[in-house]
One Martini backbone bead per residue (centre of mass of N, CA, C, O) as a GRO file, in nm:
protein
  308
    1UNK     BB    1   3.864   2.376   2.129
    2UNK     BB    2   3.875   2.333   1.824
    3UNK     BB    3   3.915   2.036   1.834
    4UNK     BB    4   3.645   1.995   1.970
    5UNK     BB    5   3.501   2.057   1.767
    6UNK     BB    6   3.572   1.905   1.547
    7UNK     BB    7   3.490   1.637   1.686
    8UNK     BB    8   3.163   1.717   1.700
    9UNK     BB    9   3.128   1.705   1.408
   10UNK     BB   10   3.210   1.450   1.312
   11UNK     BB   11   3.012   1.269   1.492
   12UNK     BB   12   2.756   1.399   1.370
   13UNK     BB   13   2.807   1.322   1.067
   14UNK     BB   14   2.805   1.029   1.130
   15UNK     BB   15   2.539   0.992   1.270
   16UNK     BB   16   2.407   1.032   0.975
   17UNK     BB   17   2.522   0.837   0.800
   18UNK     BB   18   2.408   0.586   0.969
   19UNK     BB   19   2.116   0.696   0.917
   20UNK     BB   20   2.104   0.673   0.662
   21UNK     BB   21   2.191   0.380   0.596
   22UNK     BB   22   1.994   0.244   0.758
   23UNK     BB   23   1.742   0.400   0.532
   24UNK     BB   24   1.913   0.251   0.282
   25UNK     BB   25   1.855  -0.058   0.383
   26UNK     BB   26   1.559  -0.083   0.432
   27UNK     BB   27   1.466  -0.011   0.156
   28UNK     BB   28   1.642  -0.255   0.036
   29UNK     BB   29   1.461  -0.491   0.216
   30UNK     BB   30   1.276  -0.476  -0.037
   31UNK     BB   31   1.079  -0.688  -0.215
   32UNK     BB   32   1.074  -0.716  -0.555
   33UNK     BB   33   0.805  -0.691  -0.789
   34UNK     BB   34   0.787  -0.755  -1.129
   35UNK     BB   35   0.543  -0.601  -1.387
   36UNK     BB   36   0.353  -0.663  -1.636
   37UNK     BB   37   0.229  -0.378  -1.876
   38UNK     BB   38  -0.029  -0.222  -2.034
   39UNK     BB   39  -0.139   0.110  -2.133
   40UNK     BB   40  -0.442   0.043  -1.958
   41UNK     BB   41  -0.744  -0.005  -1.718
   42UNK     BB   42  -0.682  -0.292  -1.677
   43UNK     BB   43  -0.426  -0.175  -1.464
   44UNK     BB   44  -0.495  -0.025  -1.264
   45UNK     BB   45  -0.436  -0.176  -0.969
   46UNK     BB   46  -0.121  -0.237  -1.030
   47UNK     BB   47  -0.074   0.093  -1.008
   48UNK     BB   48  -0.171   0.131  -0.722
   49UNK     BB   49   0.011  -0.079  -0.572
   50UNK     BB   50   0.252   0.095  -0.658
   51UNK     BB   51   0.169   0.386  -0.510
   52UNK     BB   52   0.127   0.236  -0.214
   53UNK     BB   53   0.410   0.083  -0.192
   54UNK     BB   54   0.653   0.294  -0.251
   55UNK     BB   55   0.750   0.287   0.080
   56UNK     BB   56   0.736   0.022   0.145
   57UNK     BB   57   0.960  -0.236   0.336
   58UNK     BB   58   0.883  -0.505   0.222
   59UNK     BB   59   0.693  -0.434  -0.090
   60UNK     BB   60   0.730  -0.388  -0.425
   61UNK     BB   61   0.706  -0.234  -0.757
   62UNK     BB   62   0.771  -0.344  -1.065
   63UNK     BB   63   0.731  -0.166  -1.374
   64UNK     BB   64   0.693  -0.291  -1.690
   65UNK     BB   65   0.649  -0.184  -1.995
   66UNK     BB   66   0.417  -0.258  -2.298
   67UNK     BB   67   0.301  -0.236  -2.658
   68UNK     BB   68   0.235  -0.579  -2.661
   69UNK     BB   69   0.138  -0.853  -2.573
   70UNK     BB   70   0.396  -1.029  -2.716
   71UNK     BB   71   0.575  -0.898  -2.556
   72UNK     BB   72   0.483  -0.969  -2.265
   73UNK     BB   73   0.446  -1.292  -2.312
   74UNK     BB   74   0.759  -1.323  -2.322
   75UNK     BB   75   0.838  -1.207  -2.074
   76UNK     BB   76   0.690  -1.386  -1.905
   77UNK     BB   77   0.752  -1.686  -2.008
   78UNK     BB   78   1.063  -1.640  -1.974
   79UNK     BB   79   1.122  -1.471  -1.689
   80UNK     BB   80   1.163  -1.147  -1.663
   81UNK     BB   81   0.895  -1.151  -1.479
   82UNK     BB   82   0.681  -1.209  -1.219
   83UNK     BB   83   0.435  -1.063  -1.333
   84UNK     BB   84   0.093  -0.996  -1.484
   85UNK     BB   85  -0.077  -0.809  -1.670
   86UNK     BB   86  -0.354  -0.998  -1.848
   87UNK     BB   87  -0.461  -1.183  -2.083
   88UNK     BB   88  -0.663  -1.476  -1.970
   89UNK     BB   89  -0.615  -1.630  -2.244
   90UNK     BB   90  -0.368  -1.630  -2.283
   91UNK     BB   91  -0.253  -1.767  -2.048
   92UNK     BB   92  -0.401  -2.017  -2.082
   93UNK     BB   93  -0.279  -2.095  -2.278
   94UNK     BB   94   0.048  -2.108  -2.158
   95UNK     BB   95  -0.056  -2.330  -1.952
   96UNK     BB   96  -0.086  -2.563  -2.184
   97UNK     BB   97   0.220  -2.516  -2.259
   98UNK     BB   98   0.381  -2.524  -1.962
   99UNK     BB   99   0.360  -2.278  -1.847
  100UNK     BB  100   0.466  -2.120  -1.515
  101UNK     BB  101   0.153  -2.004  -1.440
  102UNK     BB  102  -0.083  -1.811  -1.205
  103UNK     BB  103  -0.381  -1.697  -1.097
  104UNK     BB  104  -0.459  -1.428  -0.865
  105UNK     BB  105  -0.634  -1.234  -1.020
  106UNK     BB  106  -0.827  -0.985  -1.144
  107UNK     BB  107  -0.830  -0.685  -1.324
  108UNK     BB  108  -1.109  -0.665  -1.351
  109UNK     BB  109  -1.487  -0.573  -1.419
  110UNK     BB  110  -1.548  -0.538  -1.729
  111UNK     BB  111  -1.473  -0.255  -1.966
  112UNK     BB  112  -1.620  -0.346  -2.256
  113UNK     BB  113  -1.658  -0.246  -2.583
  114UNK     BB  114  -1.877  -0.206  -2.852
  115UNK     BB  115  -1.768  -0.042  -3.175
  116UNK     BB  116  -1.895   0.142  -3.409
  117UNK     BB  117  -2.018   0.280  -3.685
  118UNK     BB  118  -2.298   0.511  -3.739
  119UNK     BB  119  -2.396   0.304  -3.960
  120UNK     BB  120  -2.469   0.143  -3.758
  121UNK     BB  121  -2.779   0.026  -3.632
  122UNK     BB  122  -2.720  -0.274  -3.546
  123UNK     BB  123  -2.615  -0.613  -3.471
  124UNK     BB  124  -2.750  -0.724  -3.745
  125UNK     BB  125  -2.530  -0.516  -3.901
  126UNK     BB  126  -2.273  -0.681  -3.889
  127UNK     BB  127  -2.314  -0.826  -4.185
  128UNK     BB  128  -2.048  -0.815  -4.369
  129UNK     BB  129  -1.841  -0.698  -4.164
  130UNK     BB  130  -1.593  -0.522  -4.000
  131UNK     BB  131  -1.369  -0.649  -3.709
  132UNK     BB  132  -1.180  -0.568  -3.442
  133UNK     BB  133  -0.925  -0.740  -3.264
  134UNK     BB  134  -0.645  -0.790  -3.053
  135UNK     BB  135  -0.697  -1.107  -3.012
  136UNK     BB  136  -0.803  -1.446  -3.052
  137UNK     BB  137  -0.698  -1.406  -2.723
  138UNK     BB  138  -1.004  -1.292  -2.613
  139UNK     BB  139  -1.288  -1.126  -2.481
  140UNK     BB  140  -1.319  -0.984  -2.737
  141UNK     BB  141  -1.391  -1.216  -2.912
  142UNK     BB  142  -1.644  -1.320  -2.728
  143UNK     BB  143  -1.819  -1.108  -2.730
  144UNK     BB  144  -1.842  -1.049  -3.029
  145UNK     BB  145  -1.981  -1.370  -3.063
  146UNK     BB  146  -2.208  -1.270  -2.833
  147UNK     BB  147  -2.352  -1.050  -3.055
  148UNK     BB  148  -2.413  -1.226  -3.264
  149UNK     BB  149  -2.570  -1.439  -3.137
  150UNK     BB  150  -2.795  -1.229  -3.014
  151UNK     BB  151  -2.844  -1.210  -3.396
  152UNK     BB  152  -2.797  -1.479  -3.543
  153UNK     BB  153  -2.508  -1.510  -3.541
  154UNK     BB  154  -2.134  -1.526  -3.665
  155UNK     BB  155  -1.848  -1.515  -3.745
  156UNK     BB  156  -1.925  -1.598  -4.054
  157UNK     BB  157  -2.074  -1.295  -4.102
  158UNK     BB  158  -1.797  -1.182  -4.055
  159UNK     BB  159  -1.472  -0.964  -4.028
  160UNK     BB  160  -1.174  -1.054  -3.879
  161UNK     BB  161  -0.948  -0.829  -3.735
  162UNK     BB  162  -0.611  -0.765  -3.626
  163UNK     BB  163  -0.535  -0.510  -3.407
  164UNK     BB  164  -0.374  -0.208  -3.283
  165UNK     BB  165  -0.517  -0.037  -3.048
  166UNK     BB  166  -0.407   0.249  -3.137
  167UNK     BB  167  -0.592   0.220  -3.443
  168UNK     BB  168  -0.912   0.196  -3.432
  169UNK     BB  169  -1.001   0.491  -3.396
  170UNK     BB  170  -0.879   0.549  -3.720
  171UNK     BB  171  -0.987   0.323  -3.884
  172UNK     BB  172  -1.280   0.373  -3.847
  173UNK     BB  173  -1.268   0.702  -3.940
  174UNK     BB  174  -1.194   0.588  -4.240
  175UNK     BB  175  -1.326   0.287  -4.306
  176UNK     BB  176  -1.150   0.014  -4.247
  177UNK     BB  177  -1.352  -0.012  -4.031
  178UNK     BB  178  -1.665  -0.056  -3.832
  179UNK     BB  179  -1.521  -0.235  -3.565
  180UNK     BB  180  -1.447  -0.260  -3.203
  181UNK     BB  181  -1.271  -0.475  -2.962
  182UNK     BB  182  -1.143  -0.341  -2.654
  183UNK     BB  183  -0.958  -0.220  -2.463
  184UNK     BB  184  -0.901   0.062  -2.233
  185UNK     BB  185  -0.937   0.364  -2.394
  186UNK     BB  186  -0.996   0.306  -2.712
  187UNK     BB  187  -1.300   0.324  -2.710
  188UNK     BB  188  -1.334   0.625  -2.580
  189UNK     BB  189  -1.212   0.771  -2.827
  190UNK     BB  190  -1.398   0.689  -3.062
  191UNK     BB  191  -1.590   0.880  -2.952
  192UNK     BB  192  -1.489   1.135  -2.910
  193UNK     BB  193  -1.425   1.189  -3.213
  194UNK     BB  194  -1.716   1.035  -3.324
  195UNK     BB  195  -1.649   0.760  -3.514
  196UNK     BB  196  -1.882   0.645  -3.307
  197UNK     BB  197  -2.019   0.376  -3.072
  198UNK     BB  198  -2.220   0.233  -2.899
  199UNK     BB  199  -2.351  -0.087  -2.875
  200UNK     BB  200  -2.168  -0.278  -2.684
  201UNK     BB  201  -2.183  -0.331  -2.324
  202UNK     BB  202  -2.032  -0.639  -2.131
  203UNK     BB  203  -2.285  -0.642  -1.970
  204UNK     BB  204  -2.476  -0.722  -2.171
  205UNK     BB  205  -2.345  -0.991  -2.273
  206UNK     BB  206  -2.134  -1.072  -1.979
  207UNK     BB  207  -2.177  -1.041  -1.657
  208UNK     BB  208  -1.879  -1.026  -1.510
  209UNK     BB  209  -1.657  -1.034  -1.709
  210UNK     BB  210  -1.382  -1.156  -1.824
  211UNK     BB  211  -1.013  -1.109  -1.872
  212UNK     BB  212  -0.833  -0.966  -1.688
  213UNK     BB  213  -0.525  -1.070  -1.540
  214UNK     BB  214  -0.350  -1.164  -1.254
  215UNK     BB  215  -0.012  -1.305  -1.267
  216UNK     BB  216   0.229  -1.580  -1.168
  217UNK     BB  217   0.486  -1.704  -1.143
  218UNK     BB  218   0.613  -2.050  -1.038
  219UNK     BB  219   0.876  -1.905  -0.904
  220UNK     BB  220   0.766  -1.698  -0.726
  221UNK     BB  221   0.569  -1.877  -0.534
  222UNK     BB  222   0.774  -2.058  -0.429
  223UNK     BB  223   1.025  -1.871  -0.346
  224UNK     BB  224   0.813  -1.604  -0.270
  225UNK     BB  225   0.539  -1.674  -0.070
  226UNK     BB  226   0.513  -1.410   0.126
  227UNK     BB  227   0.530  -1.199  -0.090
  228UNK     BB  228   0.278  -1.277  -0.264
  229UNK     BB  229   0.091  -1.225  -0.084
  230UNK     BB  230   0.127  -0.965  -0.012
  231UNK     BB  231   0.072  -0.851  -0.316
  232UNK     BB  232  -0.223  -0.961  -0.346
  233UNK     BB  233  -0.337  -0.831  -0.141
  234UNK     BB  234  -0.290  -0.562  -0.216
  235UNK     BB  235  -0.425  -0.552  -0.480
  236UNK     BB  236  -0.683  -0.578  -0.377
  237UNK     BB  237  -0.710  -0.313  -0.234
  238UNK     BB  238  -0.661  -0.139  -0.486
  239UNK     BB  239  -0.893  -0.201  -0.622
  240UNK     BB  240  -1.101  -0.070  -0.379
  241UNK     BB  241  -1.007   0.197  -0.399
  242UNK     BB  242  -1.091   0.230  -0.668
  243UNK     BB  243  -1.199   0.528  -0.702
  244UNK     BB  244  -1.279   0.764  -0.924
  245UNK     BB  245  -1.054   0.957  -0.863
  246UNK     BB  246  -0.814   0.741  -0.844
  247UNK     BB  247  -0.837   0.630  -1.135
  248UNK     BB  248  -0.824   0.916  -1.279
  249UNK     BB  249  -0.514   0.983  -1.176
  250UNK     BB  250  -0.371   0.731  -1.230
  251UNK     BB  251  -0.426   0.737  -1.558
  252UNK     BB  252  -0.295   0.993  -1.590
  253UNK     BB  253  -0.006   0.923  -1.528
  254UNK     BB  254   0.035   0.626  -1.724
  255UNK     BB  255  -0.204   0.688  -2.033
  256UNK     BB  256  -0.219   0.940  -2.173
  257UNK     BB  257  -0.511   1.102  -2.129
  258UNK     BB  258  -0.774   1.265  -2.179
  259UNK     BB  259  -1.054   1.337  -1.955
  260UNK     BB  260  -1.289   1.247  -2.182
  261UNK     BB  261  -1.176   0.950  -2.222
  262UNK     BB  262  -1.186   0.887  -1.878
  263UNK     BB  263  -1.466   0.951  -1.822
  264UNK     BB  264  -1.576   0.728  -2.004
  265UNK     BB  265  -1.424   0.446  -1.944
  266UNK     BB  266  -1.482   0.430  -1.624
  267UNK     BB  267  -1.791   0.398  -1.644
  268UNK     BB  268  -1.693   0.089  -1.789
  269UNK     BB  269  -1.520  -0.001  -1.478
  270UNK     BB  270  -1.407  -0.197  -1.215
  271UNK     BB  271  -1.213  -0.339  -0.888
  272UNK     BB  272  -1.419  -0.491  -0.712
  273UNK     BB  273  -1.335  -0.782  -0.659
  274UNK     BB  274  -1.074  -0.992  -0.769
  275UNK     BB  275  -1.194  -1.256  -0.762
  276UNK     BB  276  -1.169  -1.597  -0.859
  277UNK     BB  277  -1.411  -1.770  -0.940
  278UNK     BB  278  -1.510  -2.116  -1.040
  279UNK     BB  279  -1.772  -2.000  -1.217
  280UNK     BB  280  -1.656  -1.772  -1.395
  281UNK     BB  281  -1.405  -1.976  -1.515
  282UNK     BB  282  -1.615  -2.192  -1.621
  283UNK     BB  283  -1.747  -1.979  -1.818
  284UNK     BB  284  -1.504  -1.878  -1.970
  285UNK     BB  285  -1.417  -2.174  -2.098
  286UNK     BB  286  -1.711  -2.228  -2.224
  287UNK     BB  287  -1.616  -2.016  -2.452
  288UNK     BB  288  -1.336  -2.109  -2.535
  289UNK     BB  289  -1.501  -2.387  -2.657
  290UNK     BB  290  -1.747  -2.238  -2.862
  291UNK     BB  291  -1.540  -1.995  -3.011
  292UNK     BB  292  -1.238  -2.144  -3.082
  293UNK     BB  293  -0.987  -2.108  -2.882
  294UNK     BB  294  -1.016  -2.403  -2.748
  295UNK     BB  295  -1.005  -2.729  -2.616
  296UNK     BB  296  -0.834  -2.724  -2.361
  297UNK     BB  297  -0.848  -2.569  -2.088
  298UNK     BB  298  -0.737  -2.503  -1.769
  299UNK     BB  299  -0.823  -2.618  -1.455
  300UNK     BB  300  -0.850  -2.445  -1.205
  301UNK     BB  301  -0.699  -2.580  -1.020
  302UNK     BB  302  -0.432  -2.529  -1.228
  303UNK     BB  303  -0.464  -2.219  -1.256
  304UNK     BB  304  -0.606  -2.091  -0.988
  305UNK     BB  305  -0.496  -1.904  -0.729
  306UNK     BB  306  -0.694  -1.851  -0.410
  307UNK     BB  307  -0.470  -1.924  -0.159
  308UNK     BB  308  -0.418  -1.610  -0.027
   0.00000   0.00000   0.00000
């Protein structure tokens, strides 16, 4: 009798072994997708699509997180992640020298504002100031530029200096600088601690600006062509979540800001539809080639996949 109890104590033992096992075959049999990020408000889609794909059987996300652009653009060009959220001007000069990566979706619309200090009084005023951006090729550059225009001015009309986003709303507040645009949350950082004000929100100035892209190696796309596809779809969908709760969740997660900065920043940012058009992309190239960013940059058709 006991040799017979202990027989089928054995046997289920073995059987949830094996269903064990199987669970994590199942798990394991999920491709796997290294998306490189830095903690800003503009990565927020793929970091909702890493939280809703985490138990998904076909496709997970693995994030790799970066402190900034040069670093993440190292990493993205050189092959070590499979596709990055990124300032979609750098990904533009990378596809320009040679690297192999596609863009293949928006990563928000709008989201950037201009931050001054508290005496500055219009655009106009920005004559003769010190004005910061996160790097010569990006939409804050862009920005500012379309700022200076609306007021009669040019770039050569400020001192523009390259600033690491999470210096700027203490440079601010120091007066080492007049004002800054940057990725979010840290516009609304200098509001917060009361550093500065919105001069201009980029819908001022350039409605459904193009900023941060999703992009993907194209050897990511060509060699493991159902999973991007389906992680692009996954993409787009989690964009379309983020509803004012989840993106305000997901952020709190990510990217360790206080409740009072997430409030203000989310408020001048969308998720919804994030299809790069033609249309969208060619505005973006013609600002690219008048503010002096690139003389020529890559046509839609060699840099944009669409068809996903």
């Amino acid at each position: 009798m006991k040799r017979i109890l202990l027989l089928t104590s054995l046997l289920i033992v073995t059987c949830f072994a094996f269903v064990g096992c199987g669970s994590a075959k199942a798990s394991e049999s999920a491709e796997t997708v290294k998306i490189a990020y830095l903690p800003i408000t503009h990565s927020l889609a793929a970091l909702e699509e890493a939280e809703e794909l985490a138990s998904n059987d076909k496709v997970r996300v693995e994030l790799v997180k970066y402190g900034s652009w040069p670093e993440l653009l190292d990493a993205l060009n050189s092959g070590q992640v499979d596709g990055a959220s990124v300032l979609i001007e750098l990904a533009m000069k990378s596809k320009a020298e040679g690297v192999g990566i596609k863009a293949v979706a928006l990563g928000h619309k709008d989201g950037n504002v201009i931050i001054v200090s508290n005496d500055v009084k219009d655009g106009a005023d920005l004559k003769g100031k010190t004005v910061a951006i996160p790097h010569r090729q990006s939409s804050h550059n862009i920005l500012v530029n379309d700022a200076l225009a609306k007021n009669g001015l040019t770039i050569e009309d400020i001192n523009v200096v390259e600033l690491a986003p999470t210096e700027m709303p203490s440079a601010l507040a120091a007066g080492t600088i007049d004002g800054y645009c940057v990725a979010e949350p840290f516009g609304a950082m200098g509001v917060s601690i009361g550093a500065g004000k919105v001069l201009y929100t980029s819908e001022e100035l350039w409605e459904d600006s193009v900023c941060c892209a999703l992009v993907l190696t194209d050897d990511f796309i060509d060699n493991h062509s159902d999973t991007a596809k389906a992680f692009v779809e996954g993409y787009k969908t989690a964009g379309n979540n983020l509803d004012a709760d989840t993106a305000k969740s997901v952020a709190k997660k990510y990217l360790n800001q206080k409740d009072d900065v997430l409030d203000i920043s989310l408020k001048w940012i969308s998720y919804d539809d994030l299809e790069i058009t033609e249309e969208q992309y060619n505005e973006l190239a013609e600002k690219v080639k008048a503010y002096g960013l690139s003389d020529n940059p890559p046509a839609y058709d060699d840099f944009v996949k669409s068809d996903f």
